[in-house]
C-alpha angles and dihedrals in degrees: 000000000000113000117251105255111259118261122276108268124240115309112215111212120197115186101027095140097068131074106276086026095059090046093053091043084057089047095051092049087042081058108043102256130157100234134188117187114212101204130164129281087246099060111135116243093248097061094045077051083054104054094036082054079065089047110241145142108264118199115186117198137133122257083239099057108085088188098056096046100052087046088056083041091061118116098355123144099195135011116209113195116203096165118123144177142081122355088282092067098039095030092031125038091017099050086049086048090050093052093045089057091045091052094043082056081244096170104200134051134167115196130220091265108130091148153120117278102290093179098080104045122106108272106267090011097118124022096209101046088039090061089047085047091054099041090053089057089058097044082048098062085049122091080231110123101232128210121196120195113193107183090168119231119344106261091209087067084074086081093072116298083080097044103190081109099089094186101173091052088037089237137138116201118222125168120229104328122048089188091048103124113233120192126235140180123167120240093256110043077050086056098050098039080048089049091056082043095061088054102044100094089192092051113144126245096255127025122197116206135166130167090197146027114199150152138201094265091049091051094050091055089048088064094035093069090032095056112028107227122074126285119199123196110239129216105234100176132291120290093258096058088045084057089049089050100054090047084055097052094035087064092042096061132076106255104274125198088204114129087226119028119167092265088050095055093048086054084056100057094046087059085058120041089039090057105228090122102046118134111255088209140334131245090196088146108043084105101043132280105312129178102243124216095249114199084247085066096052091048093051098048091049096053089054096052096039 
């Protein structure tokens, strides 16, 4: 009779108070999971009673404070960062996290990545994707085991953080190429896959996901069928005015320490529709069959609740 393998060890979760952090931190307790949340010293005390209400082990330090990050990184399995932001946040808090757990022998770490395929894109391209870029580097010199998960871009972001929807002109803005594919995995199907990630002890270094492959002229025809009345796809430029574009705006605007300024976004979209950060495959069922979130199912959703 083979032994039952021994239970995962404790996950350490950074960044669970904010929007794809709290989703991953349901998903680890959905699953099981022993979870410590690593959260700043700041938190209010409604949000620690929160998290305890999961039950779950709450740490409060710094980012600054060494100390206190290699005590929260003791006998973890596993950190998970959600924290996201400017290059203080990837560059900063993350890359301090990264050297507590190194220094606490922590032997697995999976990055706030979530992302399109940032290994592809043209050096200094995309902000975002540059700083994710930078930080793998660093995971990459140290003896931790690193999992990436790139979901591509958040498919609830189609109901307005992400504007090539034109719903009033039934339109839907592409650059260059209507047909280009563009990847897409809703928050919290990313939260979940990430969750059984954490647990998965032979993950690979870098995990590919997306809940939905679509283009402009399949959106269109998304919102076409969901609407009633007939949606076009709309030229809105080539991807290298749209890049121009972003630089202009980008020096335009005050200096902003927002994740996703407008620039930024614009960034985002020219990633994509050029095709540099296209997925190269998917590992959507390394975990079982699951019913992925499409970008049909968003849209809906939204409709009905509009």
């Amino acid at each position: 009779m083979t032994a039952a393998p021994p239970p995962p060890g404790t996950v350490l979760l950074a960044g669970a108070t904010g929007d794809l952090g709290g989703r991953i931190l349901r998903s680890l307790v959905a699953l099981g999971a022993s979870v410590r949340v690593l959260t700043r010293a700041e938190t209010s005390t409604r949000q620690i009673a929160q998290l305890h209400a999961r039950g779950v082990e709450v740490i409060q330090t710094d980012y600054d404070d060494p100390d206190g990050l290699r005590r929260a990184c003791t006998d973890v399995a596993c950190v998970v960062s959600a924290v996201n932001g400017p290059e203080s946040a990837i560059l900063g808090a993350q890359s301090r996290l990264l050297k507590a757990a190194a220094a606490a022998g922590v032997p697995r770490f999976i990055p706030s990545d979530f992302s399109i395929d940032y290994r592809g894109i043209r050096p200094r391209s995309n902000r975002n994707l540059q700083l994710r870029r930078d930080f793998a580097q660093e995971l990459d010199a140290t003896e931790i085991r690193a999992t990436s998960i790139l979901s591509g871009a958040f498919t609830d972001m189609l109901t307005g953080q992400a504007p090539i929807i034109l719903s009033s002109r039934r339109r839907v803005l592409f650059w260059s190429d209507p047909d280009q594919v563009l990847d897409f995995t809703t928050k919290d199907d990313t939260a979940t896959y990430t969750a059984a990630a954490a647990l998965d002890e032979r993950a690979p270094r870098v995990l590919q996901i997306a809940g939905d492959q679509v283009t402009a002229r399949t959106l269109a025809s998304t919102m076409t069928d969901l609407t009633g009345t007939q949606f076009r796809p709309l030229y809105a430029g080539s991807v290298g005015s749209l890049t121009l574009m972003s630089r202009a705006v980008r020096a335009l605007m005050p200096a902003s320490t927002e994740p996703f300024p407008p620039w930024q976004g614009m960034q985002y979209f020219a990633s994509m529709f050029s095709g540099d950060a296209k997925l190269r495959y998917t590992n959507n069922d390394r975990y079982g069959t699951r019913k992925w979130t499409t970008a049909r199912d968003v849209l809906g959703q939204h409709r009905q609740q509009s």
